[in-house]
N, C-alpha and C positions, 0 to 999 in steps of 0.2 A: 574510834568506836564505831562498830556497826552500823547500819541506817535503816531504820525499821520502814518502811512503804509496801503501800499497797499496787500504785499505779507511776510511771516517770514520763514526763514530759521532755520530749528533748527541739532544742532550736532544727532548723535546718541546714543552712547555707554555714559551711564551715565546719558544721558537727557530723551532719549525715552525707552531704554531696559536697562534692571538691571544690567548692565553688569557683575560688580562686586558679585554680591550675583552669578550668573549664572559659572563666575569666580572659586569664591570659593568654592561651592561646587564639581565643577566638580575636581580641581586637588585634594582635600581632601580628595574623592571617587580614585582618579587616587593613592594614596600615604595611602594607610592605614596602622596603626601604627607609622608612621612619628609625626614629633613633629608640632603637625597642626600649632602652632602661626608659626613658621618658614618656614612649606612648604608658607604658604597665603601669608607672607609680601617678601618670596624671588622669590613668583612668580610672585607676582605684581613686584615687582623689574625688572625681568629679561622681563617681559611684555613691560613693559613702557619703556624700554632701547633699545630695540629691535625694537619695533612696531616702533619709534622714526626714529631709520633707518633706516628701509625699507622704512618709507615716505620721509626721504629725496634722498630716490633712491640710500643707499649704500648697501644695496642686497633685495634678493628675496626672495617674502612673503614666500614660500615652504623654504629658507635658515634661514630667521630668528624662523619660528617654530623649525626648528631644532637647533639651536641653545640653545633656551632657554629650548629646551627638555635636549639637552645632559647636559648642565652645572646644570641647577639642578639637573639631574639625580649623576653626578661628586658630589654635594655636599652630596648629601642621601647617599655616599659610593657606588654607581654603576660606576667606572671608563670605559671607554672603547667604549662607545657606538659609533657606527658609524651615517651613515647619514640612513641606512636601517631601523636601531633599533629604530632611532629617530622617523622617519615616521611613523613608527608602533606603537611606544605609543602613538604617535601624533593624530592616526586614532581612537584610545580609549577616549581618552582627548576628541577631537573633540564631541564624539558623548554624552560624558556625555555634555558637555558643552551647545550644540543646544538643548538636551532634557531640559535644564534650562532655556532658552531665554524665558523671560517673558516682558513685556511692565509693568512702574511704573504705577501705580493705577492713577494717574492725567493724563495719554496720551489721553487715547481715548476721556473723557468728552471734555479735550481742543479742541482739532480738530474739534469735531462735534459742539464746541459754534463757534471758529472762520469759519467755515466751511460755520454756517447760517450768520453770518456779511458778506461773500462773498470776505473771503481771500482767496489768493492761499499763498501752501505753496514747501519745497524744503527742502532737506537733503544734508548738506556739514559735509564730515566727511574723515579723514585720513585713513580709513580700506580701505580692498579688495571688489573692486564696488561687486564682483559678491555673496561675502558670508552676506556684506551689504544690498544687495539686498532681501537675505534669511532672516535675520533677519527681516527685516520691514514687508516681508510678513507671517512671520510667529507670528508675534505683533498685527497686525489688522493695519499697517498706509499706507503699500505699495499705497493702492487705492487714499490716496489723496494726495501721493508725488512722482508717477509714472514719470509725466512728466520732475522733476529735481532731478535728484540724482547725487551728483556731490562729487565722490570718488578722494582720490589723486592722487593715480597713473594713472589713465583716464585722468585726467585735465592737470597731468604735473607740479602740485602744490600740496603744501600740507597746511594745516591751521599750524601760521597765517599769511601765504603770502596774501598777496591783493589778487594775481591772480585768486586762487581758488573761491574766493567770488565774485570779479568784474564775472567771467563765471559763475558763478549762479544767478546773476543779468540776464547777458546775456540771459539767458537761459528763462530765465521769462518774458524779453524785459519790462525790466523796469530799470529807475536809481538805484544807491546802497541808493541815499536818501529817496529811498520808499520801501526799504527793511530792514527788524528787523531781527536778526541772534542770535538765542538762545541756551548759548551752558554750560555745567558745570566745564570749564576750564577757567578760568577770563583770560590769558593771550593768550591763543590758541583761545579760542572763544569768549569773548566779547569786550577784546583790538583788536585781531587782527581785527575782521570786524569791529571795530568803525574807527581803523585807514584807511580802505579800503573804507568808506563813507556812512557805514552802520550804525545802531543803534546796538547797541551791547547789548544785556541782558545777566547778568550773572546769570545762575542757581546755586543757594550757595545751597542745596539741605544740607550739615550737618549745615549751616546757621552760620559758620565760621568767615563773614568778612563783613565790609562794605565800600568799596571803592567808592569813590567820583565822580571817571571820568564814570564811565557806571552805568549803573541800573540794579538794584540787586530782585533778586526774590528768595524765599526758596521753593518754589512749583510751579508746573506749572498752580494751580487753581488761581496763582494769576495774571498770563500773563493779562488776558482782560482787567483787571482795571488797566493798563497801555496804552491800546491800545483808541482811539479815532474812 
C-alpha cells in the first residue's frame, strides 16, 4: 500500500555514504601487510562496539577513537600505545577515510525526484553532529537537509529511542505520522522510528531479509513507488 508523508528522514552512514567501502579501504591502507580479512572484520568490530557507546554517552567520541586504535593496534602486535600514539594514527586513518566518503550512486537522483513531489527532508543519525555534518557536505545532500540534522549527542538521544525522532518531527513541525524515516539497520532504524510513530523503511541494501512489521527496500530507486 502506498505511504502517505509529508517530510523522510533518512539515517546516514550506510544509507547515504558508503561508509563501509570508505571504512575499508582506508584501515587496509592504515595496516599494510596485515592479514586484510582480519584487520576489516575486527575493525568493524571494534567500530560498532565503541561507536555504540559513545551514543549511549559512556565516553568521548575523541575516547572511543582511541580505543579502537590502540586495541587493534594490541592485536597486530603493537603493545603499548598510549592516548598520544592513538591520536596520531587516528589523524592518518582520518584522513584516508574522508578522502573515501563518497554518496551511493541511488542518493542524489532520489532527492532531486522527491525534492520535485515537494518533500522536505532530515538526517537522524548516531555519529558526531559536526563530522556528520562534513560528510553530507562533502556527498552533495547537505543543501536539502540543512535545516534537520539531528545527531545523538546534540539531541541527548540516540536511535532507536523515540526521542531522537519525535525532535526531528519537531524540528520539521510536523506529526511523526507524516514522517518516513529511512535507515539500513531494521532495528536501529526502521523498528525504532515505527515504534516512535513514524513509518519505518528498512534499507536491506545486501537484500538479506524480509520482515513483515516495516517496509523493506534493497535500493533507494525504489523509495518513490512507496511514496503516494
Amino acid at each position: 500500500m502506498p505511504l502517505r508523508t509529508a517530510a523522510v528522514l533518512f539515517d546516514l552512514d550506510g544509507t547515504l555514504m558508503d561508509h563501509a567501502t570508505a571504512a575499508t579501504r582506508a584501515i587496509l591502507e592504515c595496516w599494510p601487510g596485515a592479514d586484510t580479512g582480519f584487520v576489516e572484520r575486527r575493525w568493524n568490530e571494534l567500530t560498532d562496539g565503541y561507536v555504540e557507546r559513545y551514543a549511549r554517552g559512556e565516553m568521548s567520541f575523541a575516547e572511543q577513537r582511541r580505543r579502537r586504535a590502540i586495541t587493534l593496534a594490541r592485536e597486530l602486535g603493537h603493545p603499548g600505545w598510549d592516548d598520544a600514539k592513538a591520536d596520531a594514527w587516528f589523524a592518518g586513518y582520518l584522513a584516508r577515510y574522508q578522502g573515501h566518503w563518497a554518496a551511493f550512486p541511488d542518493v542524489l537522483p532520489l532527492f532531486e525526484e522527491l525534492a520535485a513531489r515537494g518533500l522536505r527532508f532530515g538526517i537522524v543519525t548516531n555519529g558526531d553532529g559536526s563530522q556528520q555534518r562534513r560528510k553530507l557536505e562533502r556527498i552533495g545532500v547537505l543543501p536539502h537537509v540543512a535545516d534537520c540534522v539531528m545527531a545523538s549527542r546534540e539531541v541527548g538521544a540516540a536511535k532507536p529511542d523515540a526521542a531522537i525522532f519525535t525532535a526531528a518531527c519537531a524540528r520539521l513541525g510536523l506529526p511523526p505520522d507524516a514522517v518516513l524515516h529511512v535507515g539500513d539497520l531494521l532495528d536501529t532504524d526502521a523498528r525504532g522510528a515505527a515504534a516512535a510513530g513514524l513509518t519505518g523503511v528498512w534499507l536491506d541494501r545486501p537484500g538479506t531479509g524480509t520482515p513483515a512489521d516495516v517496509a523493506r527496500i534493497t535500493t533507494l530507486a525504489d523509495l518513490p513507488g512507496l511514496l503516494l
